[in-house]
Structure formats: structure tokens, C-alpha cells
C-alpha positions in Angstrom: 24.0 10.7 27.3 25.9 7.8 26.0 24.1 7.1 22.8 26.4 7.4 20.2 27.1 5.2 16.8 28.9 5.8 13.9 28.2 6.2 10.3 26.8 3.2 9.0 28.8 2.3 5.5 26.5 2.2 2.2 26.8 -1.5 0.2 26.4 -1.7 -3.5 23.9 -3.6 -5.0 24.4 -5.1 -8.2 22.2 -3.8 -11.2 23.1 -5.2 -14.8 25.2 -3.2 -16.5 22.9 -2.6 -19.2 20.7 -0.3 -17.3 23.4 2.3 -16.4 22.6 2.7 -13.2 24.0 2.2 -9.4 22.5 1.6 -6.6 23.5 1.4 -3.1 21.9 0.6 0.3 22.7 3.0 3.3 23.0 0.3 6.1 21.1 2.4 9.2 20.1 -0.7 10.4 22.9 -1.9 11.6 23.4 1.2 13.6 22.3 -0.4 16.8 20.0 -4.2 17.5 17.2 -2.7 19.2 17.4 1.4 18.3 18.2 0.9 14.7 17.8 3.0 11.4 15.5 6.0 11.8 14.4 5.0 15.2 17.3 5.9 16.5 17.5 9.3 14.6 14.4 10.2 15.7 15.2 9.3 19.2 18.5 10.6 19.7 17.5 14.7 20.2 14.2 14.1 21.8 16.3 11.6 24.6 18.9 14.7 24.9 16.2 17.0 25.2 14.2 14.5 28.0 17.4 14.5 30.3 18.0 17.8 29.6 14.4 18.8 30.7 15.0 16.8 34.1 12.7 14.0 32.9 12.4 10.7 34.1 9.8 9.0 31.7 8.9 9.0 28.2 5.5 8.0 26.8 4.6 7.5 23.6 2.2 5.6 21.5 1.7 2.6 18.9 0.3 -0.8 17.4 0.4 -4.4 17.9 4.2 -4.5 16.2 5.4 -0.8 16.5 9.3 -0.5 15.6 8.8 2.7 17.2 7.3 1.0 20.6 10.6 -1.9 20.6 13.1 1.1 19.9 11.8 3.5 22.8 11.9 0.5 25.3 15.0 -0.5 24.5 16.6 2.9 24.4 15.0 4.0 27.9 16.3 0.9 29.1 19.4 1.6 28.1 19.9 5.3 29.4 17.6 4.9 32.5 14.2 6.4 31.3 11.0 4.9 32.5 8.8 4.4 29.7 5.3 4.1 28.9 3.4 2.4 26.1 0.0 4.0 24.9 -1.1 0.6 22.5 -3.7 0.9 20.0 -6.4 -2.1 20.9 -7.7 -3.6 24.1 -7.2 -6.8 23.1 -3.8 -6.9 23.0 -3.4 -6.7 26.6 -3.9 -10.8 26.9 -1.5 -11.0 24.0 1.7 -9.8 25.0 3.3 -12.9 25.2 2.0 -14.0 21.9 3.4 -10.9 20.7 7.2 -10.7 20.2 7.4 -6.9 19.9 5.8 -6.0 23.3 7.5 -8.8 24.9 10.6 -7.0 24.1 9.5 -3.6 25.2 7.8 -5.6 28.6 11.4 -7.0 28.7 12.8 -4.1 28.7 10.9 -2.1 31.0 8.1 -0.6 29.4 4.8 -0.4 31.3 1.6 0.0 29.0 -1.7 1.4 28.6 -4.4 -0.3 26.3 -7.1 1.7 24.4 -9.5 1.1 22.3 -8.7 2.3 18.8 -11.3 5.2 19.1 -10.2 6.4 22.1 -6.3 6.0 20.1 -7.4 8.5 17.9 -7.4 10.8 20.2 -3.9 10.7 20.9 -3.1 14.2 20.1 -6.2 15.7 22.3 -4.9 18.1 24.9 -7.8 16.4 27.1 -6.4 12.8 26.5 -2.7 14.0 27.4 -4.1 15.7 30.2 -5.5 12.4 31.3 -2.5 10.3 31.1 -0.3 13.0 32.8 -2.6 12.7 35.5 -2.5 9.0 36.2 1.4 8.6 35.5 2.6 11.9 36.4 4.9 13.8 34.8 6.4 12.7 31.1 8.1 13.6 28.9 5.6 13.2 25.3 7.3 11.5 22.1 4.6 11.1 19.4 3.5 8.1 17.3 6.2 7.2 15.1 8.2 9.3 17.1 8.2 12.5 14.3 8.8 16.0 15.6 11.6 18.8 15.3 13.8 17.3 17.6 13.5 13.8 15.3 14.0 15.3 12.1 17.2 16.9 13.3 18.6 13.8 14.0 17.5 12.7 10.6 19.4 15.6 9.1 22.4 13.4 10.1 21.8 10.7 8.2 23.9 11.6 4.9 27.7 12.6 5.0 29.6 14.1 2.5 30.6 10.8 0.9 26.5 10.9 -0.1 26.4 14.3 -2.3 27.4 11.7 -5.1 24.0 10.5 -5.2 21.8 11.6 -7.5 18.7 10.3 -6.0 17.8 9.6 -2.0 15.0 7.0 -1.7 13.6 6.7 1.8 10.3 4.7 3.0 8.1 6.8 4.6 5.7 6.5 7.5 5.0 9.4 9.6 7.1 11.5 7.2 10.3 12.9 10.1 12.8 10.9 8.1 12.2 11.8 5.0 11.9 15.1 5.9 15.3 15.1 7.7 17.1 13.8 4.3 14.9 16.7 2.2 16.7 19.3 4.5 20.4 18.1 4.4 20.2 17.0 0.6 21.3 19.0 -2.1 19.2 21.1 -4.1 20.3 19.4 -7.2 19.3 15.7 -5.8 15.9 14.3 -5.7 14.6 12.7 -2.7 12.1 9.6 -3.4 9.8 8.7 -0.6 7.8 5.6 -0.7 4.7 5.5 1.7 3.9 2.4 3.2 0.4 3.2 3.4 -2.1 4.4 1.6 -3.3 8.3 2.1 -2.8 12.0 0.5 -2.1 13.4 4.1 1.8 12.6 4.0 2.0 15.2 1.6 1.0 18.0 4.2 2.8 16.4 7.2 6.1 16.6 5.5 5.5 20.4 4.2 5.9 20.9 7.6 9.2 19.9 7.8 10.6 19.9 4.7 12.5 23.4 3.5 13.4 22.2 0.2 11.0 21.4 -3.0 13.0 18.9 -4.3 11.5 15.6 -3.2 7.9 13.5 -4.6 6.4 10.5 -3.3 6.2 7.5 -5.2 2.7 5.5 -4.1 2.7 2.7 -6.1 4.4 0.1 -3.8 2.4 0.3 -0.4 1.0 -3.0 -1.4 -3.0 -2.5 0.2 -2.1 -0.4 3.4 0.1 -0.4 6.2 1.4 -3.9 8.0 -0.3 -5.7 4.4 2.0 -7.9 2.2 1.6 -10.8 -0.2 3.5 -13.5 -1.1 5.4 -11.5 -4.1 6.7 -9.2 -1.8 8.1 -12.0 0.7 9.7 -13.6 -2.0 11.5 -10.4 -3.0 12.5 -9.8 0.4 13.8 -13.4 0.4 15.6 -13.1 -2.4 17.2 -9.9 -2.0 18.5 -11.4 1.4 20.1 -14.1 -0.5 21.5 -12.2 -3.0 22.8 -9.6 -1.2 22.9 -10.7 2.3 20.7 -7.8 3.2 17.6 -8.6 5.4 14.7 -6.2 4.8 11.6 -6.0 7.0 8.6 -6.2 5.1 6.3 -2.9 6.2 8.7 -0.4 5.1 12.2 -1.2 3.7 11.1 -4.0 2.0 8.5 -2.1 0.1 10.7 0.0 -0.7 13.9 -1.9 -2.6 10.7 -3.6 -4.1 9.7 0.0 -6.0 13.2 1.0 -6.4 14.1 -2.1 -8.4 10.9 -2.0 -10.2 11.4 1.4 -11.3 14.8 0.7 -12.4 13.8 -2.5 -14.4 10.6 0.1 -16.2 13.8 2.5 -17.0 12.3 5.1 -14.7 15.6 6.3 -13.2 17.9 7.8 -16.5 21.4 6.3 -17.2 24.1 7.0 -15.2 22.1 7.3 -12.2 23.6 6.7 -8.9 20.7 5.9 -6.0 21.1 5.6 -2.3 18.5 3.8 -0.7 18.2 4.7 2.9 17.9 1.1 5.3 15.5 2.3 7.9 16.3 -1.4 9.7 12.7 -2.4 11.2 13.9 -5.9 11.4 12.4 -6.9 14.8 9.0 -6.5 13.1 9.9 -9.9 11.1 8.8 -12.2 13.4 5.2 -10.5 14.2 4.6 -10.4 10.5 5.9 -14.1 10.5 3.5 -15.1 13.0 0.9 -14.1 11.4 1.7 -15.5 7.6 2.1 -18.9 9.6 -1.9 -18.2 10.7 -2.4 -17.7 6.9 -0.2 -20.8 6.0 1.7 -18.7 3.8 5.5 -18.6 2.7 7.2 -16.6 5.7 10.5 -14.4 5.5 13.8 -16.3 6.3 
């Protein structure tokens, strides 16, 4: 399968002095345009396993601006895997060109399915799989936010030996595969810092799954109201940062994130002499949905 990149190279970011501490941004998004950051981690084993398996189409599922959606698209398109979109809400189907995420996967292939979000919540039902398989034939099943075994092994790639310097691992967390992947290759002696980027106790359980070390927490301050929500404090970070550091951050989960890491270093959270990695999940094509829709609002948008 040629799907390979290379180790993506971690940029400092500068901290005044006076707090003792460094920090340093693991740059998985520019690992690829389209299957960047985690995405790609959590797509690389699963898309081995797929050919391996003798399949010829993925299906998975998603929202309105799904990073997860864009990155399977692209990456089927790219190997030769016909892909199908299971989208959370009927009405989307007369808004795909309005929509710059599923135009991309359209673009690139992807046929969909639109469901109600009741019927969505069934996604996991062996009577709703059994459904699909009958009216697209055989596929080979990635789940939402793309978070299995397979997905968390290629997340146990993402640090190198360079990275046992750290003395804190800071990851945003969604469906929980990434973080869970960094848990495993970390040392025992580091502490690994999720930040959820919605709200909910459950992430807790879906990690123990995964996870095979105890030496991780969640911090829950910084998922701003829920998933996809964001103010007009958290744009201006994210603008800022980009011009201070000429690193663009996408505002449902990396942005978030940097946001909580630097407020925690400016509340004096992390002790002195404390390096931190923070792990870029890249996300970025979900900047112009969000865009769109703080335009509606005729609020600031994200340069």
C-alpha cells in the first residue's frame, strides 16, 4: 500500500522565560493535505488490513464537517477504495455543495447515505450494519471517528525517541484512539494530558479500553460548550497563535487545545522545568465549515 510519510519535526513555541517551561508542537498535520494528523494514524492499519482482507470499500460514518469523513475519501481515493459515507442528518443531502467538507469527499469519490440523527445512533446496531451490507454489499466497517485497535496502533507511532524528553504529552481528544495510542508508547514516567472537545464522562471508559498504562488524566475545562461550539475568544487565540507562530490551528480540537495548554501554563499549572509536547492533530479542512457558519453569525472568522 503506498501510504507512507515521515516523521513530522516538533517546532518550539516561545514561553517567557520566567515561567520555566518549554513547549513544543508536534507538527502531524503536515503529514499529508487531506489524511493529516491522527486521521492518517488511525487510517493507516485499518487501510492495510482492508487490502489485506481483499476489500474493495470502506464505510464509515460522520457529521456535517467530519475530518474523519474528508480524510477516508481522500485516502480511498488515493489507494483505490470505494468509499461510503453514513452522514448524520437528512438535511444535509441538499447541502453538499454548500458544504465544503462533503464536497471534498463527493470530489473525491465518496458516495453517501443520509440518516436521520436517530436512526445515526444506531450506528453500532448489528441490525443497522446488517442493513447497509445489504444494500451496498460487502465493506469493509471503519467506525466514527475512525477509533479501533487497528487505529490506535498506528497512533502508537506517533512519538520517536527524540520525544522521551518530554515530560508531558498533551493530545485533544475526540473518540479517545489517539490518545490512547500516545498512553501506550509513552513512558511510564511521563504524563499524558488529553483535552476533550466535548462535553461527557464517557471518554473516560472508552480509553480504558485501550489504554495499558495509568499514567494519563483528562483535562475538561477547555471544550468551550460542546463539540463544533466556539466563541470569539477562542478565534482570536487561534488567530493569534497563527501569527505568532505561523501555526494554523482548527478550531474543534487543536485549537482548544493550545488554548488550555497555554492557559494552564500562564495559572503555573505545569511545574518549572517542564518540557510539553503538544500533539497537532491537523483538522485544518474543518476551517472553512466553521467559517461559514461564524459569517451566518457575523462574527470574527479564522484567517
Amino acid at each position: 500500500m503506498k501510504f507512507e510519510f515521515e516523521n513530522t519535526v516538533n517546532e518550539q513555541i516561545n514561553i517567557p522565560k520566567e515561567k520555566g517551561i518549554e513547549l513544543f508542537v508536534k507538527r502531524e498535520d503536515e503529514l499529508h493535505a487531506f489524511v493529516s494528523g491522527n486521521k492518517y494514524r488511525k487510517l493507516k492499519y485499518n487501510l492495510l488490513q482492508a487490502e489485506k482482507s481483499g476489500y474493495k470499500t470502506l464505510l464509515t460514518f460522520g457529521g456535517a464537517f467530519s475530518n474523519h469523513i474528508a480524510a477516508v475519501a481522500s485516502a480511498g481515493h488515493l489507494i483505490g477504495f470505494n468509499t461510503i459515507g453514513i452522514i448524520r442528518g437528512e438535511e444535509l443531502e441538499a447541502k453538499i455543495s454548500n458544504n465544503p467538507t462533503l464536497s471534498f469527499a463527493k470530489e473525491n469519490g465518496m458516495q453517501f447515505k443520509f440518516v436521520s440523527r436517530e436512526l445515526y445512533r444506531h450506528k453500532t446496531s448489528e441490525s443497522f450494519l446488517n442493513e447497509l451490507e445489504e444494500e451496498y454489499g460487502e465493506f469493509y466497517l471503519i467506525p466514527e471517528g475512525g477509533t479501533n485497535k487497528s487505529a490506535v496502533k498506528g497512533c502508537e507511532e506517533i512519538l520517536t525517541i527524540e520525544d522521551k524528553a518530554f515530560n508531558y504529552i498533551c493530545c485533544t481528544v475526540g473518540t479517545g484512539g489517539t490518545i490512547s495510542g500516545l498512553i501506550n508508547c509513552s513512558k511510564p514516567s511521563q504524563q499524558v494530558l488529553g483535552f476533550p472537545a466535548l462535553k461527557g464522562n464517557f471518554l473516560k471508559e472508552d480509553i480504558s479500553k485501550f489504554a495499558i498504562q495509568t499514567n494519563w488524566k483528562l483535562i475538561t475545562d477547555y471544550h468551550f460548550g460542546g463539540y463544533a461550539k466556539i466563541n470569539e475568544e477562542l478565534v482570536a487565540f487561534i488567530n493569534q497563535f497563527k501569527i505568532d507562530y505561523k501555526v494554523p490551528l482548527d478550531p474543534i480540537y487543536t485549537g482548544k487545545m493550545l488554548f488550555g495548554i497555554i492557559d494552564l501554563i500562564n495559572k503555573n499549572y505545569f511545574p518549572k522545568g517542564s518540557r510539553i509536547l503538544a500533539i497537532h492533530t491537523g483538522g485544518l479542512q474543518g476551517i472553512n465549515g466553521m467559517n461559514a457558519i461564524l459569517k451566518k453569525k457575523n462574527l470574527p472568522v479564522i484567517i
